[in-house]
MARTI-183874 format. One record per residue: residue number from 0; residue in three letters; x, y, z of N, C-alpha, C, O, CB in turn. Coordinates in steps of 0.1 Angstrom, whole numbers, padded with zeros to 4 digits. Glycine has a CB too. Layout:
! residues N
+------+------+-------+-------+-------+-------+-------+-------+-------+-------+-------+-------+-------+-------+-------+-------+-------+
: resi : resn :  n.c1 :  n.c2 :  n.c3 : ca.c1 : ca.c2 : ca.c3 :  c.c1 :  c.c2 :  c.c3 :  o.c1 :  o.c2 :  o.c3 : cb.c1 : cb.c2 : cb.c3 :
+------+------+-------+-------+-------+-------+-------+-------+-------+-------+-------+-------+-------+-------+-------+-------+-------+
:  NUM :  ALA :     X :     Y :     Z :     X :     Y :     Z :     X :     Y :     Z :     X :     Y :     Z :     X :     Y :     Z :
...
+------+------+-------+-------+-------+-------+-------+-------+-------+-------+-------+-------+-------+-------+-------+-------+-------+
! end
This chain:
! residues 103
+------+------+-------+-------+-------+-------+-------+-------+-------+-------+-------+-------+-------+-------+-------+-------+-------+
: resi : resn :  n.c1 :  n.c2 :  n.c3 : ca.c1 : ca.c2 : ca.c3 :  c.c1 :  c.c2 :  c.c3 :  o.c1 :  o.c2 :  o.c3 : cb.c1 : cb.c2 : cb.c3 :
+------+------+-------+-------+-------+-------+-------+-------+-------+-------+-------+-------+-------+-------+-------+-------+-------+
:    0 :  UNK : -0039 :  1121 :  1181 : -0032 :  1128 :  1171 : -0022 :  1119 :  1163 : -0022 :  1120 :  1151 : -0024 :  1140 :  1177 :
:    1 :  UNK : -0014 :  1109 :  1170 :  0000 :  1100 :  1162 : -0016 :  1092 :  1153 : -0016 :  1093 :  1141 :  0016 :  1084 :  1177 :
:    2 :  UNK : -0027 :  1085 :  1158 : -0031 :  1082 :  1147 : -0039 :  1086 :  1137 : -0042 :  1079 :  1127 : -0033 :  1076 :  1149 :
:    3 :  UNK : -0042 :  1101 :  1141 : -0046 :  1102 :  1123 : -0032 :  1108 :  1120 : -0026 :  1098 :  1116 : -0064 :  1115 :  1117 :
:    4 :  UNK : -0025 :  1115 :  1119 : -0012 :  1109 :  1109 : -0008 :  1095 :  1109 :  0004 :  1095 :  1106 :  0002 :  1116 :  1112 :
:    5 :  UNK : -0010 :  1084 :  1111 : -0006 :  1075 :  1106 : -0019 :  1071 :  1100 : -0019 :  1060 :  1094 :  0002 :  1066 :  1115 :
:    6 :  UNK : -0028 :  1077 :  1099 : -0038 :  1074 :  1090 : -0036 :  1078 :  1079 : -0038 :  1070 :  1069 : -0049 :  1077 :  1094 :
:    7 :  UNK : -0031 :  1091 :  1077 : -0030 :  1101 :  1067 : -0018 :  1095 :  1062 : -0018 :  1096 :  1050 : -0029 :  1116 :  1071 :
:    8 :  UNK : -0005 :  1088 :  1066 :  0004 :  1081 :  1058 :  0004 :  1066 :  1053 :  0012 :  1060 :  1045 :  0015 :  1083 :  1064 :
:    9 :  UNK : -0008 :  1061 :  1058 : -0017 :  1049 :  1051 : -0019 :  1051 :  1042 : -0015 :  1045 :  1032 : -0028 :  1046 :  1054 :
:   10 :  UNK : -0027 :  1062 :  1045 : -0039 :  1068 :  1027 : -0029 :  1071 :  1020 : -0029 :  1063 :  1010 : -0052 :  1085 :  1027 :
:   11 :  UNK : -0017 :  1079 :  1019 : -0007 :  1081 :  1010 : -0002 :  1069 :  1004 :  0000 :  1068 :  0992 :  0002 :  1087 :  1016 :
:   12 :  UNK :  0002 :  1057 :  1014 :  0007 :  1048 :  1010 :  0000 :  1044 :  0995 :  0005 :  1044 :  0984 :  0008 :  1039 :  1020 :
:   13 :  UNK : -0013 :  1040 :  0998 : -0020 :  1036 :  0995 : -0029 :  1041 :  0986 : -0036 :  1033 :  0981 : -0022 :  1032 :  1003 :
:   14 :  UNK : -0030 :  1054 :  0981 : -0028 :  1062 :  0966 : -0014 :  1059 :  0959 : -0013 :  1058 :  0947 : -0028 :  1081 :  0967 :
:   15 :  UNK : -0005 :  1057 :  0967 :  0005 :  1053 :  0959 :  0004 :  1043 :  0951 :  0009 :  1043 :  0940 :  0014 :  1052 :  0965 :
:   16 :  UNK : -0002 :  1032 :  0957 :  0000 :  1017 :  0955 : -0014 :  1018 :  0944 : -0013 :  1009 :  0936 : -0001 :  1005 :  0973 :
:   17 :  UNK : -0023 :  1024 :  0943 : -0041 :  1024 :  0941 : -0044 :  1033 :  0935 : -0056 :  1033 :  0930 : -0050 :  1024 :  0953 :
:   18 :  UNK : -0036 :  1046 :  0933 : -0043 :  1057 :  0933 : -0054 :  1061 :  0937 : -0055 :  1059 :  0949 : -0043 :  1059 :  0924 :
:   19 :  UNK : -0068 :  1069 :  0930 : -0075 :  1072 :  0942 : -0084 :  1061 :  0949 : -0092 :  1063 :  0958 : -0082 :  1084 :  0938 :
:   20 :  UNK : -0080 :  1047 :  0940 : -0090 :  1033 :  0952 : -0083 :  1033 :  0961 : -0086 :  1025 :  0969 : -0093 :  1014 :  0947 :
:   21 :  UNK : -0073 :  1039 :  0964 : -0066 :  1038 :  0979 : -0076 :  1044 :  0988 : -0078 :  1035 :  0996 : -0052 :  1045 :  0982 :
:   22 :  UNK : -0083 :  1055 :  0990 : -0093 :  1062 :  0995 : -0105 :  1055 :  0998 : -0112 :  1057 :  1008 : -0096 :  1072 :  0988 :
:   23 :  UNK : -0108 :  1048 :  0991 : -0118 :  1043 :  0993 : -0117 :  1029 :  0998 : -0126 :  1021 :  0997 : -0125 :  1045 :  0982 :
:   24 :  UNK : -0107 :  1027 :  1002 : -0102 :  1016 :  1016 : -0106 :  1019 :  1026 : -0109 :  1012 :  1036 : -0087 :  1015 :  1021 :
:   25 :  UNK : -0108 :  1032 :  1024 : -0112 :  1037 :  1043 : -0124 :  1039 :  1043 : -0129 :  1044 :  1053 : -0105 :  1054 :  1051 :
:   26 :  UNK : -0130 :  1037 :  1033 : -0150 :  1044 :  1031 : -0151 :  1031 :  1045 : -0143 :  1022 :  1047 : -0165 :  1041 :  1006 :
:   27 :  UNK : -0163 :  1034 :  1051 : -0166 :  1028 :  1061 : -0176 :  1017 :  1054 : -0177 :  1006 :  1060 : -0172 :  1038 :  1073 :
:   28 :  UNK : -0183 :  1018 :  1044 : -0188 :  1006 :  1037 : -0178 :  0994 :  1033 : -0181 :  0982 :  1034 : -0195 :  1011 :  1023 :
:   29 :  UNK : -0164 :  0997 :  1028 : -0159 :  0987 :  1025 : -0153 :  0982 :  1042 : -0150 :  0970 :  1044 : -0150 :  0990 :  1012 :
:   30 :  UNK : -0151 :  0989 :  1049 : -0144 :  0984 :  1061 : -0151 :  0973 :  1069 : -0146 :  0964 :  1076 : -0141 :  0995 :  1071 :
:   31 :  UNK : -0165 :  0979 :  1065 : -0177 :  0969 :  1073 : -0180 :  0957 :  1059 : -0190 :  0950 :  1060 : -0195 :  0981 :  1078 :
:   32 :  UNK : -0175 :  0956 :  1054 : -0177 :  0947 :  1044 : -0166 :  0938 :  1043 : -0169 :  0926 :  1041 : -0180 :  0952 :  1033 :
:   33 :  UNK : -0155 :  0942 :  1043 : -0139 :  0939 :  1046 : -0143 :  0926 :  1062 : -0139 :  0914 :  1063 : -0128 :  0960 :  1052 :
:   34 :  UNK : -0151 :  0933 :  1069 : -0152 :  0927 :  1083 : -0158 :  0918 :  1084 : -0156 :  0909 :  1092 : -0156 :  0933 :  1092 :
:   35 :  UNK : -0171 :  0918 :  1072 : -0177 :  0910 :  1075 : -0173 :  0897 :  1064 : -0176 :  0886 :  1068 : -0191 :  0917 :  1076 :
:   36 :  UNK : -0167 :  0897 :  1053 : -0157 :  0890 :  1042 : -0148 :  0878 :  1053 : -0151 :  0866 :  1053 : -0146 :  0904 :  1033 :
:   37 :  UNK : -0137 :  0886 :  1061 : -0126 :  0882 :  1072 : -0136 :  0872 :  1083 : -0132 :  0860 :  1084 : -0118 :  0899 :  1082 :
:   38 :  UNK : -0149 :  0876 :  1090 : -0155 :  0863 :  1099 : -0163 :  0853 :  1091 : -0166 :  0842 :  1097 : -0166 :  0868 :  1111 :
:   39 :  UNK : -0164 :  0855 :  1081 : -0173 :  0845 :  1070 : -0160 :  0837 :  1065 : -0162 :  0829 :  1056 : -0182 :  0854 :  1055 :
:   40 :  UNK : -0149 :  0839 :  1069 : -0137 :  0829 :  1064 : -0129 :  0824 :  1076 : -0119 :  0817 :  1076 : -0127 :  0837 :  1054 :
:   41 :  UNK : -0136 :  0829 :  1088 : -0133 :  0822 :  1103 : -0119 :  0830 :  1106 : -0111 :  0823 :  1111 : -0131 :  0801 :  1104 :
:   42 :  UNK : -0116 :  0844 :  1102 : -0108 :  0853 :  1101 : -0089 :  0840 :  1101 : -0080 :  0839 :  1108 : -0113 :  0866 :  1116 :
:   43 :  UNK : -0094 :  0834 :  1088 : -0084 :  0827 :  1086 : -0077 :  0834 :  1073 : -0085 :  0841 :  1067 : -0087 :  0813 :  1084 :
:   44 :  UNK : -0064 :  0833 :  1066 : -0063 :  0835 :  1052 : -0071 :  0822 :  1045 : -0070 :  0811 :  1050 : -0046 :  0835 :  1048 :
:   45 :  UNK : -0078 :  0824 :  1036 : -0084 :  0811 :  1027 : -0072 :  0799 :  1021 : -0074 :  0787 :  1019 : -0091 :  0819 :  1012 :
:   46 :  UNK : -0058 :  0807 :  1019 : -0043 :  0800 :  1010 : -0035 :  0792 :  1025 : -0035 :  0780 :  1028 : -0028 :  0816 :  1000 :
:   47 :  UNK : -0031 :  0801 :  1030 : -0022 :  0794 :  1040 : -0027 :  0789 :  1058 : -0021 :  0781 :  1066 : -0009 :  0805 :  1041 :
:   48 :  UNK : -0043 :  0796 :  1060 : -0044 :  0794 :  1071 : -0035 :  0803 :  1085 : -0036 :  0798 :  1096 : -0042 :  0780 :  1070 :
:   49 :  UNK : -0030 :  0812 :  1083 : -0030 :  0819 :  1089 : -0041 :  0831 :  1095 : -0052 :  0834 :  1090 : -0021 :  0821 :  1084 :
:   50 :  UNK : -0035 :  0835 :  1104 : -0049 :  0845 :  1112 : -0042 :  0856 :  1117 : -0045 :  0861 :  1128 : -0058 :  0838 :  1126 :
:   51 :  UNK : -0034 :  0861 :  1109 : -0028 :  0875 :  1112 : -0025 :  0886 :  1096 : -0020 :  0880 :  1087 : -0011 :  0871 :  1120 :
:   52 :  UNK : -0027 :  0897 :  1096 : -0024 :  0906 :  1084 : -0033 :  0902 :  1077 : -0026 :  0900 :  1066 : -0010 :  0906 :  1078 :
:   53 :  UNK : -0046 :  0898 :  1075 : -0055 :  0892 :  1066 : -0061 :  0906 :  1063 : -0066 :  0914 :  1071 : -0066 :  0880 :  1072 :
:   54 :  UNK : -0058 :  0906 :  1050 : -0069 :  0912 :  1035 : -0078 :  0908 :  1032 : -0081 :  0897 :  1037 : -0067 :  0912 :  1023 :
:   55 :  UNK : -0088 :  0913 :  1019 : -0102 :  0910 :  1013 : -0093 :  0912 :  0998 : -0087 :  0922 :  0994 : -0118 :  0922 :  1016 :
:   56 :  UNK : -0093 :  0899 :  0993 : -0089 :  0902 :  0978 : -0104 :  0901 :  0968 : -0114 :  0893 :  0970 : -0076 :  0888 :  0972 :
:   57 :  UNK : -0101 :  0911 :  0958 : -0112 :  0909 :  0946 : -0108 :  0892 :  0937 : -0097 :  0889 :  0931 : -0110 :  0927 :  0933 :
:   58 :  UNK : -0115 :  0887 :  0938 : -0113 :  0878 :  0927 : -0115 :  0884 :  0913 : -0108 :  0880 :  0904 : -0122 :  0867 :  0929 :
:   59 :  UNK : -0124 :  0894 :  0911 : -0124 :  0903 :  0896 : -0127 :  0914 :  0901 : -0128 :  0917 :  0913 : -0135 :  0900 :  0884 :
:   60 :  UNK : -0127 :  0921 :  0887 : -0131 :  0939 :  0890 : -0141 :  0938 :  0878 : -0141 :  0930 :  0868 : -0116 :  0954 :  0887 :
:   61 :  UNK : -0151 :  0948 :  0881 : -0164 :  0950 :  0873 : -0162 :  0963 :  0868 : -0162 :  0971 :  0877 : -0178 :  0948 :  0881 :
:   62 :  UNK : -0159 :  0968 :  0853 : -0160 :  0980 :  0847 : -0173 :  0980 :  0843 : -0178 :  0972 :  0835 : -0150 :  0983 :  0837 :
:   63 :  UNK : -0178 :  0991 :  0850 : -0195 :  0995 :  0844 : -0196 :  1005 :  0831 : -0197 :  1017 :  0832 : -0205 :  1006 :  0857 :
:   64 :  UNK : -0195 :  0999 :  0823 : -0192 :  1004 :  0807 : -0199 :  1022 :  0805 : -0193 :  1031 :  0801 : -0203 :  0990 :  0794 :
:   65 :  UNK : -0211 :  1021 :  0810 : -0220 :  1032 :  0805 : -0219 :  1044 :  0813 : -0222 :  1055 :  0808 : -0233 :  1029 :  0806 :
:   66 :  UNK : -0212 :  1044 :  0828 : -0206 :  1049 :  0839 : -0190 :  1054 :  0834 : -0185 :  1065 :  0836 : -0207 :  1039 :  0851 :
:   67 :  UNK : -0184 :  1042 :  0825 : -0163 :  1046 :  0826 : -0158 :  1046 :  0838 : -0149 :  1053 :  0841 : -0155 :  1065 :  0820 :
:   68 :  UNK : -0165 :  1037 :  0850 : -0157 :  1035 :  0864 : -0160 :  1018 :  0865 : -0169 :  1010 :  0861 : -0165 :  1047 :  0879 :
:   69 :  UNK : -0148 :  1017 :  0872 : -0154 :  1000 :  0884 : -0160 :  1008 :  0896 : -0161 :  1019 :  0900 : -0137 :  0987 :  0894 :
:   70 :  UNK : -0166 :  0993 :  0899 : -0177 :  0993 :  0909 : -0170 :  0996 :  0920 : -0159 :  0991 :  0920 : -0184 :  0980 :  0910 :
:   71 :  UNK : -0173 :  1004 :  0931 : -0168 :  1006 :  0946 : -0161 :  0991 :  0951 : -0165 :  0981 :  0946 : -0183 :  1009 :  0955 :
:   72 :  UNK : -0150 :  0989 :  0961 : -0152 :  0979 :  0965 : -0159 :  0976 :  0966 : -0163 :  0968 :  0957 : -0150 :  0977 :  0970 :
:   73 :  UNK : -0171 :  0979 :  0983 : -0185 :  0969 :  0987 : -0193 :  0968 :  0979 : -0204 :  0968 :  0984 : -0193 :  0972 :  0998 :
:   74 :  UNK : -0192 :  0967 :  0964 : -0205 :  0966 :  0960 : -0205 :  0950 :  0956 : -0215 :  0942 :  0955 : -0209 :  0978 :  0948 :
:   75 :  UNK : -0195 :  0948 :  0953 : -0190 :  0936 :  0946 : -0201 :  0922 :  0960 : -0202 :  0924 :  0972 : -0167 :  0937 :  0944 :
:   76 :  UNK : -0204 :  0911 :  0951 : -0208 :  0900 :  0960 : -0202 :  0894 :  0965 : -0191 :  0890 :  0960 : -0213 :  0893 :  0957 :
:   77 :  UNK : -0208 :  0891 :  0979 : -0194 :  0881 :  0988 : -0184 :  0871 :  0982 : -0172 :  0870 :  0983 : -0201 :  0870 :  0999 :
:   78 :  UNK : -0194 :  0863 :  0974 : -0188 :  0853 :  0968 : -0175 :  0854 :  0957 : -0168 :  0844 :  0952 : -0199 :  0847 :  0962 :
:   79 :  UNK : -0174 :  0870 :  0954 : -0158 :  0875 :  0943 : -0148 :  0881 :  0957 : -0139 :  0889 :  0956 : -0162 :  0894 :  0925 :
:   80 :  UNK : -0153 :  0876 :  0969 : -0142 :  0884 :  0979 : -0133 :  0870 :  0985 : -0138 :  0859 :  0984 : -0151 :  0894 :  0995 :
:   81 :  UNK : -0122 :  0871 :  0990 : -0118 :  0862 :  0997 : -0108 :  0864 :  1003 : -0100 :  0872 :  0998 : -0116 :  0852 :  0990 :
:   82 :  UNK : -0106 :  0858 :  1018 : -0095 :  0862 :  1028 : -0083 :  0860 :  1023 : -0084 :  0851 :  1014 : -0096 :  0855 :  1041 :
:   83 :  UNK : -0070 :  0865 :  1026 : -0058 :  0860 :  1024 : -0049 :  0870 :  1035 : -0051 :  0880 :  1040 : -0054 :  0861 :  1009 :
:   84 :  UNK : -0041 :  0863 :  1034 : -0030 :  0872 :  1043 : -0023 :  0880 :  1035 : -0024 :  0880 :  1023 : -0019 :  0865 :  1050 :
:   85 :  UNK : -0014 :  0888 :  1041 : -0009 :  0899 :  1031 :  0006 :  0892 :  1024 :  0015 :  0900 :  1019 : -0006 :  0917 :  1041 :
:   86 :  UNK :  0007 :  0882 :  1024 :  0021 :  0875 :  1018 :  0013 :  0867 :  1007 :  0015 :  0867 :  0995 :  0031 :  0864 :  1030 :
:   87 :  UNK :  0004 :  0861 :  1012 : -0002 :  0853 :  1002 : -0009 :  0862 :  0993 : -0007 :  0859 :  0981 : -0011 :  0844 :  1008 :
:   88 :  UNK : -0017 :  0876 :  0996 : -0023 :  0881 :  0985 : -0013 :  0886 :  0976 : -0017 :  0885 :  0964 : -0031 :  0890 :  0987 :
:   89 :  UNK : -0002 :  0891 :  0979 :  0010 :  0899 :  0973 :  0012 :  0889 :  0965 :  0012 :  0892 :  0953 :  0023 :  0903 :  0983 :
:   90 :  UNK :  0015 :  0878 :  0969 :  0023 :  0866 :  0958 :  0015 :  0862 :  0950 :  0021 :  0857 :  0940 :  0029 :  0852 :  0962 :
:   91 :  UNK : -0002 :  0861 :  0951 : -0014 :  0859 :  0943 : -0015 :  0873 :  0932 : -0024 :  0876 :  0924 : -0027 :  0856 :  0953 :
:   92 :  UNK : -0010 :  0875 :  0934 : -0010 :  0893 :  0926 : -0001 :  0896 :  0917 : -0004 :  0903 :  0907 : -0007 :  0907 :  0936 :
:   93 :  UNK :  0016 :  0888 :  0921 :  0025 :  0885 :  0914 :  0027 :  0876 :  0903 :  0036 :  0877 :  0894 :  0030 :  0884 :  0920 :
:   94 :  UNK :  0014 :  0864 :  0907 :  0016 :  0852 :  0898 :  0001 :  0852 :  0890 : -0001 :  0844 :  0881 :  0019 :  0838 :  0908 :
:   95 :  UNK : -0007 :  0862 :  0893 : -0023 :  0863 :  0885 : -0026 :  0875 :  0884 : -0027 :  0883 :  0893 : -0036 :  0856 :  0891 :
:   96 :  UNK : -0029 :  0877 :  0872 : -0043 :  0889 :  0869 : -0053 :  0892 :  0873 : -0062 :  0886 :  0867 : -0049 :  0890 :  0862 :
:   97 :  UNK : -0059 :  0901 :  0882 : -0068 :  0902 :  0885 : -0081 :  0904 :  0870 : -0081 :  0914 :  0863 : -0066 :  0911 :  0895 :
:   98 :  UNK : -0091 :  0890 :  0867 : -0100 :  0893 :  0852 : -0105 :  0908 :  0858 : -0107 :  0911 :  0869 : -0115 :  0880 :  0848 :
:   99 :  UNK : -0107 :  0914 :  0849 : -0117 :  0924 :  0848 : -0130 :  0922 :  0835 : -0130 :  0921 :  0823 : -0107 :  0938 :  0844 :
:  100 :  UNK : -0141 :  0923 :  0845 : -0154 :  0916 :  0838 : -0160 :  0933 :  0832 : -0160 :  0943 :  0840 : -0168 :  0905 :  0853 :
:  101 :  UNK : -0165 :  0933 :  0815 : -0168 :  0948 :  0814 : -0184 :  0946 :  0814 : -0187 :  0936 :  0806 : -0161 :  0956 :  0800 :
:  102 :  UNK : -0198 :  0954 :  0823 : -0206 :  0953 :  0825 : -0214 :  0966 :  0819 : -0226 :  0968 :  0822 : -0205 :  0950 :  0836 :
+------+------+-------+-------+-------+-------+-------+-------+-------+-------+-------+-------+-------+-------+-------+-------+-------+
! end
Protein backbone atom coordinates (compact mmCIF):
# COMPACT_ATOMS: atom_id res chain seq x y z
CA UNK A 1 0.00 0.00 0.00
CA UNK A 2 2.94 3.03 1.17
CA UNK A 3 4.08 2.15 -2.38
CA UNK A 4 1.57 2.76 -4.73
CA UNK A 5 0.90 6.02 -2.96
CA UNK A 6 4.27 6.94 -3.33
CA UNK A 7 3.75 5.98 -6.75
CA UNK A 8 0.75 8.02 -7.12
CA UNK A 9 2.77 11.13 -5.63
CA UNK A 10 5.59 10.46 -8.23
CA UNK A 11 3.12 10.61 -11.06
CA UNK A 12 1.83 13.89 -9.54
CA UNK A 13 5.10 15.15 -9.17
CA UNK A 14 5.79 14.52 -12.32
CA UNK A 15 2.56 15.92 -14.32
CA UNK A 16 3.61 18.66 -12.52
CA UNK A 17 7.06 18.90 -13.85
CA UNK A 18 5.73 17.21 -17.64
CA UNK A 19 2.30 17.42 -17.65
CA UNK A 20 0.69 14.49 -19.11
CA UNK A 21 4.60 12.99 -20.41
CA UNK A 22 4.85 12.54 -16.75
CA UNK A 23 2.54 9.37 -17.21
CA UNK A 24 4.08 8.04 -19.59
CA UNK A 25 7.37 7.63 -17.42
CA UNK A 26 5.69 4.79 -15.97
CA UNK A 27 4.41 3.08 -19.41
CA UNK A 28 6.46 -0.14 -19.00
CA UNK A 29 7.92 0.39 -22.66
CA UNK A 30 9.84 3.30 -21.64
CA UNK A 31 10.96 1.71 -18.23
CA UNK A 32 12.30 -1.23 -20.22
CA UNK A 33 13.97 1.05 -22.48
CA UNK A 34 15.07 3.52 -19.73
CA UNK A 35 16.86 0.03 -18.54
CA UNK A 36 18.07 -0.93 -21.27
CA UNK A 37 19.60 2.98 -22.31
CA UNK A 38 21.29 2.92 -18.23
CA UNK A 39 23.41 -0.88 -18.98
CA UNK A 40 24.41 0.26 -22.54
CA UNK A 41 26.20 3.17 -20.60
CA UNK A 42 27.73 0.62 -17.92
CA UNK A 43 24.88 2.22 -15.61
CA UNK A 44 27.28 5.22 -15.31
CA UNK A 45 26.11 9.04 -15.79
CA UNK A 46 27.74 9.68 -19.43
CA UNK A 47 28.93 13.73 -17.77
CA UNK A 48 30.30 12.99 -14.36
CA UNK A 49 30.68 9.17 -14.02
CA UNK A 50 28.68 8.65 -11.28
CA UNK A 51 26.39 5.46 -10.68
CA UNK A 52 23.70 6.64 -8.55
CA UNK A 53 20.11 8.69 -9.44
CA UNK A 54 20.83 8.07 -13.22
CA UNK A 55 18.21 9.21 -15.87
CA UNK A 56 17.65 8.74 -19.73
CA UNK A 57 17.91 12.21 -21.22
CA UNK A 58 16.34 12.92 -24.81
CA UNK A 59 19.02 14.54 -26.77
CA UNK A 60 15.92 15.87 -29.07
CA UNK A 61 12.20 15.58 -29.29
CA UNK A 62 10.49 14.53 -32.57
CA UNK A 63 7.08 16.50 -33.34
CA UNK A 64 5.19 14.19 -35.83
CA UNK A 65 3.66 17.12 -37.86
CA UNK A 66 0.61 15.12 -39.40
CA UNK A 67 -0.29 13.46 -35.93
CA UNK A 68 0.19 17.36 -33.61
CA UNK A 69 2.03 15.01 -30.97
CA UNK A 70 5.92 13.99 -30.07
CA UNK A 71 6.84 10.70 -30.35
CA UNK A 72 6.40 8.43 -27.08
CA UNK A 73 9.50 8.32 -25.17
CA UNK A 74 10.60 4.59 -26.32
CA UNK A 75 10.20 5.22 -29.60
CA UNK A 76 12.96 7.51 -30.05
CA UNK A 77 16.57 5.57 -31.18
CA UNK A 78 19.16 4.55 -28.68
CA UNK A 79 21.57 6.72 -30.15
CA UNK A 80 19.20 10.40 -29.09
CA UNK A 81 19.20 8.73 -25.39
CA UNK A 82 21.90 9.19 -22.94
CA UNK A 83 22.70 8.39 -19.18
CA UNK A 84 23.14 11.20 -16.72
CA UNK A 85 22.60 11.64 -13.22
CA UNK A 86 19.91 13.64 -11.94
CA UNK A 87 22.34 16.78 -11.05
CA UNK A 88 23.93 16.61 -14.18
CA UNK A 89 20.67 16.32 -16.29
CA UNK A 90 19.03 19.19 -14.25
CA UNK A 91 22.10 21.47 -14.99
CA UNK A 92 22.12 20.20 -18.77
CA UNK A 93 18.49 21.37 -18.94
CA UNK A 94 19.39 24.70 -17.30
CA UNK A 95 22.20 25.48 -19.61
CA UNK A 96 20.51 23.82 -23.15
CA UNK A 97 17.52 23.38 -25.11
CA UNK A 98 16.31 20.46 -25.70
CA UNK A 99 16.24 20.82 -30.28
CA UNK A 100 12.94 19.79 -31.22
CA UNK A 101 13.25 18.03 -34.79
CA UNK A 102 9.55 18.62 -36.70
CA UNK A 103 8.85 15.19 -38.68
Amino acid sequence: MKYKIQKKKNLELLQGQHGSYGKLLFDKRWRDKRTNIIKRDNNLCRSCGVNSELEVHHRQYHFIKRLRQFKKPWEYEDHLLITFCGSCHKKGHQKFKVPIKYI
